[in-house]
VMD Tcl script that draws the C-alpha trace (Angstrom):
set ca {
  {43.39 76.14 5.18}
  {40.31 74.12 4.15}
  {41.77 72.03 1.42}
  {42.53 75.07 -1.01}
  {45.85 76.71 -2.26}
  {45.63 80.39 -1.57}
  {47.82 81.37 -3.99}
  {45.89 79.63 -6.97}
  {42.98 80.73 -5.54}
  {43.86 84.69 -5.23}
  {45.96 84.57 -8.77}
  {42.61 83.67 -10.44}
  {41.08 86.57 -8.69}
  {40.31 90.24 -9.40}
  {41.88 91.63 -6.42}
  {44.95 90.96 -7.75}
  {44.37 92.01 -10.76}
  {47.88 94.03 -12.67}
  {49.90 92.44 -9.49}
  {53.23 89.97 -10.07}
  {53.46 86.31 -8.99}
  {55.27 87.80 -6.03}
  {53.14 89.97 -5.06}
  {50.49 87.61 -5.04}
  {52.70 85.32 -2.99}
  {53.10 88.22 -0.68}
  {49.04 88.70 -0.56}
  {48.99 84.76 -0.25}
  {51.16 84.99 2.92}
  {48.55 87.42 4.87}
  {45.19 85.44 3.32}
  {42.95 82.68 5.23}
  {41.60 80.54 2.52}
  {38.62 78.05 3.67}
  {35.69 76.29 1.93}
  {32.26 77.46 3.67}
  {29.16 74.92 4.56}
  {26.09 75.21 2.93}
  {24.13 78.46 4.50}
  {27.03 79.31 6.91}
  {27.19 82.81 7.74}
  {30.22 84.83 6.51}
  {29.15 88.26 7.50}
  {26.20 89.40 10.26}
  {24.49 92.25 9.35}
  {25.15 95.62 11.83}
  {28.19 93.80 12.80}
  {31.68 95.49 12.85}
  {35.04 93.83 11.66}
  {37.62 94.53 9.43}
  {37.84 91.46 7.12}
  {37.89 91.56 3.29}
  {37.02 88.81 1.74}
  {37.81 87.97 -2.02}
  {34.66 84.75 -3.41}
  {37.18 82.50 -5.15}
  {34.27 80.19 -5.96}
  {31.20 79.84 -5.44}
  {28.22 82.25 -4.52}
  {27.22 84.34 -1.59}
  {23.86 85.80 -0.61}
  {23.65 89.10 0.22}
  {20.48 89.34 2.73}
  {18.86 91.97 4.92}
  {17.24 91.10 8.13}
  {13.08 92.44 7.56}
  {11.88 91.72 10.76}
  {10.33 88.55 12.25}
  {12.86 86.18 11.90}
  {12.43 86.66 7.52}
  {15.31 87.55 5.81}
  {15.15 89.20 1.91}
  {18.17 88.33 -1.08}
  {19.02 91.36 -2.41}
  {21.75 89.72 -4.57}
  {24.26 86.89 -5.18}
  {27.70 87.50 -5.18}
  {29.71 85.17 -7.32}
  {33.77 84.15 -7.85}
  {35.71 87.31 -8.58}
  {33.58 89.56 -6.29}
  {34.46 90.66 -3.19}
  {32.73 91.35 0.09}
  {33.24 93.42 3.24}
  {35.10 96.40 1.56}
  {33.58 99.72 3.44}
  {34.76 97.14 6.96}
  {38.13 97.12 5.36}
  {38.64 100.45 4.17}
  {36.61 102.16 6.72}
  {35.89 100.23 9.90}
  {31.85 100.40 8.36}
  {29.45 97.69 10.13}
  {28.06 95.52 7.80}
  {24.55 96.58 5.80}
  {23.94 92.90 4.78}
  {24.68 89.34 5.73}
  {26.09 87.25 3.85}
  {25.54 83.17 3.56}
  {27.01 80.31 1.62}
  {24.93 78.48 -1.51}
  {26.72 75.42 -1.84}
  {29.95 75.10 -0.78}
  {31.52 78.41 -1.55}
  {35.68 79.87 -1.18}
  {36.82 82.68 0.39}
  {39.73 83.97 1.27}
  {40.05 86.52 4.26}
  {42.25 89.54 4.79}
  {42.70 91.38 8.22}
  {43.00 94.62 8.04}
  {46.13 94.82 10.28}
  {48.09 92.30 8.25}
  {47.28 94.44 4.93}
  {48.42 97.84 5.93}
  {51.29 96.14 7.51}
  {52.77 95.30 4.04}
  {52.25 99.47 2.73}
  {56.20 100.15 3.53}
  {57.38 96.61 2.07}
  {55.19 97.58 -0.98}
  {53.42 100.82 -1.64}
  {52.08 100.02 -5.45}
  {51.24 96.68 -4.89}
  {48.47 98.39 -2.10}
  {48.16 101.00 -4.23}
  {47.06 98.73 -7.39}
  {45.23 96.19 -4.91}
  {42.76 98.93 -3.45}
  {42.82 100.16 -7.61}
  {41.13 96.98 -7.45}
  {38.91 96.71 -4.59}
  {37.15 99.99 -6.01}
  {36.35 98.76 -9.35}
  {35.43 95.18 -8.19}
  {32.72 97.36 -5.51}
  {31.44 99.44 -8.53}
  {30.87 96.48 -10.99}
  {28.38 94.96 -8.46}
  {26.88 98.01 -7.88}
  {26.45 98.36 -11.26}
  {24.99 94.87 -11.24}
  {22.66 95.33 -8.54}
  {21.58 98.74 -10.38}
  {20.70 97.14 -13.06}
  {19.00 94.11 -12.06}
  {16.66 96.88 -9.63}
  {16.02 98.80 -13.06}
  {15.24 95.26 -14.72}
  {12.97 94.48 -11.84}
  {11.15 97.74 -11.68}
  {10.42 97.58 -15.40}
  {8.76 93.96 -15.12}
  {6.84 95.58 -12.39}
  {5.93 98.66 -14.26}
  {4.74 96.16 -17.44}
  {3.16 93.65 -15.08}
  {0.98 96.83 -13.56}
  {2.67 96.26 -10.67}
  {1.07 92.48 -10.55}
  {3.47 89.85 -9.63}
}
mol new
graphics top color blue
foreach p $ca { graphics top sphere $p radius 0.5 }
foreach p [lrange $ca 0 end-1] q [lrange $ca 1 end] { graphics top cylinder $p $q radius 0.2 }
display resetview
């Protein structure tokens, strides 16, 4: 499991969030926990899986492909986000890529494994995907605002960099 305890790391997380140490244990059970290399690639863009990840440390780059080998940051994902929810939830392919700064953790759920625990334990999925939608609106409320912050230097700077 790369060195890391995956029920420390997903207690200290938001995805389980409202959830008892036993359901956590339960959520522990199903998880892949591993430390990434600098720059290794977590997610491809346009590819199609059903892995959600929870960032247990660490940060993540969110990137688009722009053509020519380039690549833009549209943000940094940080500990307590998550990443490949509309994969999870929806069988989605990925808008982004994501890659490592540093040395971040993740921990990985399949799909399969998840929905096989909805009989054992209806609220705890009920309370974890509570969770995965809030977590997926507060960084699209970050990303909002950091776009509004951007286009208002740009607006001041008369569009000068």
């Amino acid at each position: 499991m790369g060195g890391t305890d995956n029920y420390t790391d997903l207690r200290a997380s938001r995805l389980t969030s409202g959830l008892s140490d036993e359901q956590v244990n339960l959520l522990a059970g199903i998880s892949f926990c591993r430390r990434l290399e600098d720059n290794e690639i977590l997610f491809q863009e346009g590819a199609v899986d059903d892995a959600l990840c929870v960032i247990t440390s660490g940060k993540l780059a969110v990137t688009r492909d722009v053509g020519g080998g380039g690549e833009i940051t549209l943000h940094i994902l940080q500990a307590g986000d998550l990443a490949g929810q509309m994969g999870f939830v929806g069988g989605l392919p990925h808008s982004a890529s994501l890659r490592a700064i540093g040395r971040p953790t993740v921990c990985t759920f399949a799909r399969a494994d998840f929905e096989a625990l909805i009989e054992r334990d209806p609220w705890m999925i009920y309370v974890v995907m509570k969770n995965i939608v809030q977590v997926g609106h507060d960084i699209l409320h970050r990303m909002n605002a950091q776009f509004v912050e951007m286009s208002n230097y740009i607006s001041h700077q008369h569009g000068r960099y």
